[in-house]
N, C-alpha and C positions, 0 to 999 in steps of 0.2 A: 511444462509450465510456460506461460506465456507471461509479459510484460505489456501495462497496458501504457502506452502512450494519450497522458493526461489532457495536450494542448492539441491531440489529435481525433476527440473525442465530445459527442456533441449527444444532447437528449432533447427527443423530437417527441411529444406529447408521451405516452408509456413506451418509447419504445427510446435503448439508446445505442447508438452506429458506434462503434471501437475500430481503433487501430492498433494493430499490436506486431509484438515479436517475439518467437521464440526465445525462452530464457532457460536453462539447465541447472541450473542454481537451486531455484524453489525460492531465495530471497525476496522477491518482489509479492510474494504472496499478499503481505499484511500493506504494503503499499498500493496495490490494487485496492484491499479490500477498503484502507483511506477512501482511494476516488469511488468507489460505487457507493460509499455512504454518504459522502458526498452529493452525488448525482442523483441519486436513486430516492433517498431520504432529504436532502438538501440540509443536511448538518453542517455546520461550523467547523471549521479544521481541528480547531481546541476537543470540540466532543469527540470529532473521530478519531482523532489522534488519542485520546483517553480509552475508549470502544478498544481499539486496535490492540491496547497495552495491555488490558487486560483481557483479551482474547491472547495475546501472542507475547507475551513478559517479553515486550522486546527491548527493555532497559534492561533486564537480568543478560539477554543474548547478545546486547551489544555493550556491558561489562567483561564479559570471560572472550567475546571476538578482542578488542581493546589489549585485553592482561594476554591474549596468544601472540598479536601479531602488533598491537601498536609501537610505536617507536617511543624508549624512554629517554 
């Protein structure tokens, strides 16, 4: 899995240059997939951020990460 670094990251007519680094995790998956809709589509953070939620219930997965490890 790799980590795409957002402010390191530029779209040059159809094509676009990344910077990135490996990640072990797989977390940054649905963060990536934010910036490329982003970039690629030119959506609005609101939309992708909505996109993302429902591809990847990531308020269900970060309720049970929260109830495992957050501090009460």
């Amino acid at each position: 899995m790799i980590h795409i670094h957002a402010n390191m990251t530029q779209k040059i007519d159809d094509t676009i240059q990344i910077m990135y680094s490996d990640d072990q995790t797989g977390i940054v998956i649905p963060e990536n997939h934010m910036l490329m809709q982003a970039m690629l589509f030119e959506k609005s953070y609101d939309d992708a951020a909505k996109h993302t939620e429902k591809l990847f219930n990531m308020s269900k997965k970060k309720k049970l990460l929260e109830s495992n490890f957050g501090k009460n």
